[in-house]
Structure formats: C-alpha cells, structure tokens
C-alpha positions in Angstrom: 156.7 244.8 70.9 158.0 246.2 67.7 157.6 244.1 64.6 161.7 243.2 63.7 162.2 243.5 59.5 165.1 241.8 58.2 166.6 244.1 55.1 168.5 242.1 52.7 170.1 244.9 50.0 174.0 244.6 48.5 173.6 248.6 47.5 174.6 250.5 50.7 172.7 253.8 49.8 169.1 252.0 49.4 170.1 249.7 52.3 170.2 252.7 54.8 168.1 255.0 53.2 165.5 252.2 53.2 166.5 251.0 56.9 165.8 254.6 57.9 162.5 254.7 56.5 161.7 252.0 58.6 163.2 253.1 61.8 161.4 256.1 61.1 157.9 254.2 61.2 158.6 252.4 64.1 159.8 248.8 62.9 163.0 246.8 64.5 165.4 246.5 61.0 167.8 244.2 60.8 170.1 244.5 57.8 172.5 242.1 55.6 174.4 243.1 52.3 174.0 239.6 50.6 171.9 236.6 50.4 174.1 234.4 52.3 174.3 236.7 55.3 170.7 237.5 54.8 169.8 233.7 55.4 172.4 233.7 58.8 170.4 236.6 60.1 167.2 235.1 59.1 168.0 231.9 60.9 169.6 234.0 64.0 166.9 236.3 64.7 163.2 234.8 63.1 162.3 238.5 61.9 158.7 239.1 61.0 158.8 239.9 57.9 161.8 240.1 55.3 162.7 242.3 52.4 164.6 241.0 49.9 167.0 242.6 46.7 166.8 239.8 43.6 170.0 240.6 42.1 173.0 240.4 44.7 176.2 238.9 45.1 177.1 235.4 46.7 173.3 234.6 46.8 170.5 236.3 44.9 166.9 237.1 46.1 165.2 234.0 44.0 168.2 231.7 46.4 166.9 233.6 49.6 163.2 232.3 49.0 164.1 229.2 47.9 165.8 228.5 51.2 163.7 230.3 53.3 160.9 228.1 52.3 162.7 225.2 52.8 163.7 225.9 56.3 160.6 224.8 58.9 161.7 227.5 60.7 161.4 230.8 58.6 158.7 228.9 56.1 155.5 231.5 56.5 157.3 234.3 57.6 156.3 237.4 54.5 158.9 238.0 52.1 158.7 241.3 50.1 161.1 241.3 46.8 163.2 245.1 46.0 163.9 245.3 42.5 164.8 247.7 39.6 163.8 244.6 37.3 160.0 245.4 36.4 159.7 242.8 33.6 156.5 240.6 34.4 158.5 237.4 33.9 160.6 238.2 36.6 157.1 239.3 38.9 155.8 235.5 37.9 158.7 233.9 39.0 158.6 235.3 42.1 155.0 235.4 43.5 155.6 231.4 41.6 157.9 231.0 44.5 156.3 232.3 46.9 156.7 236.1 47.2 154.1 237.8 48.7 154.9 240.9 47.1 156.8 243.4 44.6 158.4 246.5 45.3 159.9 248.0 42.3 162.9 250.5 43.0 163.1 253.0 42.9 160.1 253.5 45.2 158.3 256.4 47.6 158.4 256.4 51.5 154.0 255.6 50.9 154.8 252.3 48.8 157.6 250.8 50.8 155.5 251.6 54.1 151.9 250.6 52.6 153.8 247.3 51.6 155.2 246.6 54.9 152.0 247.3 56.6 149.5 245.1 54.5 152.1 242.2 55.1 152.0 242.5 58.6 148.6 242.9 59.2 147.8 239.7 56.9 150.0 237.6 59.3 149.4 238.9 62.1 145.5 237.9 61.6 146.4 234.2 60.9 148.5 234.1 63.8 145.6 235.5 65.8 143.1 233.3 67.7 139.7 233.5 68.1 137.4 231.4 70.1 135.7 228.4 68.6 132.3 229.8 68.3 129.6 232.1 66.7 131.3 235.1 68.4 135.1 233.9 66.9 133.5 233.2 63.3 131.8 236.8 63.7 135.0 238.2 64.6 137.3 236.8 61.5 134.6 237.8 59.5 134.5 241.1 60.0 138.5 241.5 60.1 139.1 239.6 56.6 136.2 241.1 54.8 136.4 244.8 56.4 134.5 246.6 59.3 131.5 246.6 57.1 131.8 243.0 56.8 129.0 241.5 58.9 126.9 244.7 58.6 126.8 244.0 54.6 125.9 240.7 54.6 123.3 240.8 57.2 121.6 244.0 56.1 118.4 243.8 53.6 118.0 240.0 54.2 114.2 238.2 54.1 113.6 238.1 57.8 111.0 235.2 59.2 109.4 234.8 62.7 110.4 231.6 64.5 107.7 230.8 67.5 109.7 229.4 70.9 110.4 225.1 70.3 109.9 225.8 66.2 112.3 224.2 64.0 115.0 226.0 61.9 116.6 223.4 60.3 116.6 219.6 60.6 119.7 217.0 60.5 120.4 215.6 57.3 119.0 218.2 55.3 121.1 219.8 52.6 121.9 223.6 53.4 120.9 226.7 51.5 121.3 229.7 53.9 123.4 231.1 56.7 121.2 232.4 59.1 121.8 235.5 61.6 119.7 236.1 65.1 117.9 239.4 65.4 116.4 238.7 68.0 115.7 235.8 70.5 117.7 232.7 71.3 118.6 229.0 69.3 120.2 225.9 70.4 121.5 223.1 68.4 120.9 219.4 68.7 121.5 215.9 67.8 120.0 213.1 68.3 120.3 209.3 68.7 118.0 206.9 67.3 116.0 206.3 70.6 115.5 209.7 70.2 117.7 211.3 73.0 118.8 214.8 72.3 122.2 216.5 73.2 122.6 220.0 72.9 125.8 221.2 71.1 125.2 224.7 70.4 123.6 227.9 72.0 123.4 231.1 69.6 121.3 234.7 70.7 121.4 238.3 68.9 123.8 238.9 66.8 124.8 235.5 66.5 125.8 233.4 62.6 124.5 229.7 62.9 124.6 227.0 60.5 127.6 227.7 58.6 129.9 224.1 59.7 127.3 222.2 56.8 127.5 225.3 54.4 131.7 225.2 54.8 131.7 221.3 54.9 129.4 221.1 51.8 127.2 218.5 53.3 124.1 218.3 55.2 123.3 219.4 58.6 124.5 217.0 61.6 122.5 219.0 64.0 118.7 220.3 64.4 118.2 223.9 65.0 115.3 224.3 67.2 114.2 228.5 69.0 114.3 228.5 72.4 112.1 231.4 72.3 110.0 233.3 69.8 113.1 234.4 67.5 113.5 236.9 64.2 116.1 235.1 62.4 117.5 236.7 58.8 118.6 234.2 55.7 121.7 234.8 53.4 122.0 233.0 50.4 124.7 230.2 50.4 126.1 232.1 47.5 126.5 235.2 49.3 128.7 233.6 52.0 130.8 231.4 50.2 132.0 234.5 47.4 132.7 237.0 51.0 135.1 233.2 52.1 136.1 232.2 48.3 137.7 236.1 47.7 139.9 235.7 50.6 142.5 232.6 51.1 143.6 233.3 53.9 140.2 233.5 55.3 139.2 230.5 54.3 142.0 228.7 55.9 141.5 230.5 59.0 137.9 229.4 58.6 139.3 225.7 58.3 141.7 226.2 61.6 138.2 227.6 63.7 136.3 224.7 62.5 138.5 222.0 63.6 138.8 224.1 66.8 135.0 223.8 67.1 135.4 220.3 66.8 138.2 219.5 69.9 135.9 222.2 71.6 132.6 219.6 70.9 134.9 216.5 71.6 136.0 217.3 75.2 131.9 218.4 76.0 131.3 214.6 75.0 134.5 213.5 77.0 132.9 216.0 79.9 129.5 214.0 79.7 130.8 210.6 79.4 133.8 211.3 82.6 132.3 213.8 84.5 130.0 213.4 87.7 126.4 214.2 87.7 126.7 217.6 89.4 129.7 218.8 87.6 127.3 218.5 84.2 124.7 220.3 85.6 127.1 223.0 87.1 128.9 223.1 83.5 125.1 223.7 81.9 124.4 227.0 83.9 128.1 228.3 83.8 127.7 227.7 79.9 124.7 229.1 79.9 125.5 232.1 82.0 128.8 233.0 79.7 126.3 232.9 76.5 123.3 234.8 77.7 124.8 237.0 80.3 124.9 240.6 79.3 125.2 242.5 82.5 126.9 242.3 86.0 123.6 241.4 88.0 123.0 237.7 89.0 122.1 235.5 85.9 118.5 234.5 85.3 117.1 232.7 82.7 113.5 231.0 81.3 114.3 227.1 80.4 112.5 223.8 80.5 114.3 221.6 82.5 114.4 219.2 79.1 116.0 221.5 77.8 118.7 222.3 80.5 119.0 218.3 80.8 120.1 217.9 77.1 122.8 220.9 77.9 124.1 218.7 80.8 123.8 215.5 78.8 122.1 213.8 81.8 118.2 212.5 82.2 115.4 215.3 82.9 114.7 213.2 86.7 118.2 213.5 87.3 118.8 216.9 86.7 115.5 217.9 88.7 117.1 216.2 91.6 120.5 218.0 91.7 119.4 221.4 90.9 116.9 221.0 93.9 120.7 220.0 95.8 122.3 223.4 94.1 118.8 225.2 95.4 119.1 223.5 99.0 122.9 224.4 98.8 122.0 228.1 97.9 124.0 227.9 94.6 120.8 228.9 93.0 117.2 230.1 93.3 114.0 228.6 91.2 111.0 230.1 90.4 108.7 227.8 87.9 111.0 227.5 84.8 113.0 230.3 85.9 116.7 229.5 87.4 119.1 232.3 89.2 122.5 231.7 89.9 122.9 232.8 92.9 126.8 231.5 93.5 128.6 231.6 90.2 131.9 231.1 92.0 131.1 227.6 93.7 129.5 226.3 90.4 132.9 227.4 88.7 135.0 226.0 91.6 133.1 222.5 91.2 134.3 222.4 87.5 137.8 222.4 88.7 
C-alpha cells in the first residue's frame, strides 16, 4: 500500500509541481489550498504524513498544527512545514509545536524526497511490532541505531567463560553490564524464599540479556545461571544507555517492548497458576523447542529435569511422572537427560 501525503499549499504552481514530485516517487497526494480545507481532508482521509505552507489564507500552517495536535485522531501523524520564511525564530516556533521538520522553499526534488522519506521511515518503525524478547530488543536495536548497530556494540568486548550451572548475575544486585551470548545457552530465574525457582527467561547465541535492570535503573529481579558451558561478552552500562539516550524514539520503543515483556511474563504466571499439570509441561518443551530449534529435524535437547520443572513451574516428581505419560503416549523420546519431541503437533494441540 502506498503511503497517502496530504499537501496543504495556497500557491497553485508549488502545489502541483510539488504534488508531482511526489506522484512521481510513488506516494498517494492528497492536496488542499488552505488551512481550513487542509484540516477537512486531514480529518476525511488520516494521511500518513502531512506537508504543510505556514503562511496561507483562512488558516495558516502554525493553526494546522495546533489543531492537528489537538485532534486524538491525526495527533502523531508527521507534519513537515514549506516555507520561504528561513528566519530561526520562525524554525523554533515550529519544531516548539511540534513540527517534525523544515523544508525551506524554494527546494530540490533530493530535499523534499529525502524529507518525506526519513519521516516515514521514523513512524513507520514505532508503529512496528516486535516480539517481547531478546530476539525483538535485537531487532529495534539494530533498526534505530543502523545495520551496524549490534555488530558495534558487541564487537571488541572482554569475553569470560561461564562453566554449565555457573552464575552470571544474582537478584538484587545492582547492574553494570549488558551481556551478549557467543556461545552456549542461559536461563533466568527467580526465586521465593523457600527457595523454589521459576524460570522466566531462555537466551542462546546471539542473544542481549540483562538489560530490563540496566533500562529500569534498579537491580536485577532475576538470577542468571548457564545452562551449559557459555562465552558471554560484557558492554559497559555506559555504552548502552548513550546507543538508547541518542535516539527518543528508541527509547520509547524500548519502554513499549518492556511493558510487552511484562503482560508476556504475567500470562506465563497466570498459565502456571490455571493451567493443568500436562499443559505446563507441554508449554515447557514447545517453549523450549521455539528458542533452541535451529533446523527442521525433530528437536532434542540436554536438560536436568530441575531444570525443565522450574520452565513448567511444577515440582521435579511431578514432571518426571508426566513426561514418562508424553514418552508412553509417543509425544516424546528420553534418553538420560536427553528429551526428543517426537509429536510437536499434539503438544501444540494440548495448549489449545
């Protein structure tokens, strides 16, 4: 679908020639030759992005924005100011207002299409989703900061080797570093004060961890522990929060993915507390599956069965009991502390 620009301009020569431009590149233009009929097409057809003349008949550009920001509406949507006026009082008052950006006439096909583009692209990346996780922090990362992102921040680090059940990081300890999986695998814990564990997090290669307490500025809520032998590199926190503190919009996407994370973590504990026995266990190796699977074949993996009981929220005895039902049911296959899931479909179905 085409983005759809709404062109506000009471000059009939720039309004065309400036429509055409657009047309030309690909955009849906919409056009008005004042400020009040700019705001009835605005309202009419909720364009992506608007460009705007300040001086105009009936209602000037600064009235547009105004009302435009007031409506709940057309609030958000990027609003690009034309002008001849180039005085930086007039620049102030409008970014003030909430302009996003100048164009000052008169102006090449580059800068009116290099404008347009940057807009869109901003908005379009806080309208986009991403998932609630390592991978979805990864992924925002590296569009807000650049395609060079990640590979900047990770590269050149202090590396240390984590042995399989060693400590990371402990809850209620203040943070200092991000830290990034070279290699191996790391959950994430907490526990109660009978010392019962419940596993909240699983992270492998490639995978950020640790950044909720760095964001929050408090301390951990959650143990890291490697599930096996692991090389893990450190950023400093200062690194991380001047890639997040030069980019606003990042940051509030940041904010959005966080409290995502944390409905995501709130319906696992309504899963535990409401669901049956076998649907936990079921949920622990489809979770566990969509984490560590990196091929078609059937889905193995090395775990203690403590450790797959704290995924499932359920007592190590119990779980024992109903993976030997999902072994006698043929839903899986077990070899010492190796599992294979041999029926991903039925373990999905019993979710449902």
């Amino acid at each position: 679908m085409k983005d759809h620009i709404l062109l506000i301009e009471d000059n009939e020569e720039i309004r065309e020639n400036t429509a055409e431009i657009l047309e030309l590149a690909s955009y849906k233009v919409s056009t008005a030759e004042d400020g009040k009929k700019g705001i009835e097409k605005a309202l009419e057809e909720k364009p992506d992005l608007i460009i705007c003349d300040v001086m105009m008949p009936v209602l000037d550009g600064y009235g547009v924005l105004h009302l435009i920001n007031k409506n709940e509406t057309l609030s958000g949507i990027p609003f690009i100011f034309l002008t001849a006026k180039s005085e930086r009082s007039d620049f102030r008052k409008g970014m003030e207002m909430g302009a996003d950006d100048y164009i000052t006439k008169p102006f090449t096909d580059i800068e009116l299409l290099n404008a347009v583009e940057s807009r869109l692209k901003k908005i379009n990346l806080l309208k986009k989703e991403y998932t609630a996780d390592a991978a979805g922090m990864q992924e925002m990362l590296s569009e807000f900061g650049g395609m060079n992102a990640l590979e900047d921040i990770t590269q050149n680090r202090p590396e240390n080797n984590y042995r399989k059940k060693q400590v990371i990081y402990v809850q209620g300890n203040h943070p200092q570093k991000l830290f990034y999986i070279k290699t191996g695998k790391v959950k994430s814990y907490i526990s109660n004060e009978e010392g019962k564990d419940l596993t909240i997090g699983l992270f492998t290669e490639g995978d950020f961890f640790g950044y909720t307490a760095l964001l929050e500025g408090g301390t951990y809520k959650e143990t890291a522990e490697a599930i096996d032998d692991c090389v893990i590199a450190e950023i400093p926190i200062q690194e991380f929060e001047h890639l997040l503190h030069n980019n606003r919009e990042a940051t509030n996407k940041f904010i959005r993915l966080l409290a995502k994370n944390i409905r995501e973590k709130e319906q696992q504990l309504l899963n535990i507390a409401y669901n049956s026995l076998r649907k936990r266990v079921a949920n622990a190796l489809i979770t566990l599956l969509n984490k560590y699977r990196k091929e078609e074949a059937l889905f193995s993996m090395q775990m203690s069965r403590e450790d797959l009981a704290n995924i499932a929220g359920t007592a190590t005895e119990s779980l024992i009991r109903t993976l030997s039902d999902f072994k006698s049911e043929r839903l899986i296959e077990i070899q010492g502390s190796k599992i294979t899931i041999l029926n991903e479909k039925k373990l999905t179905d019993m979710l449902n």
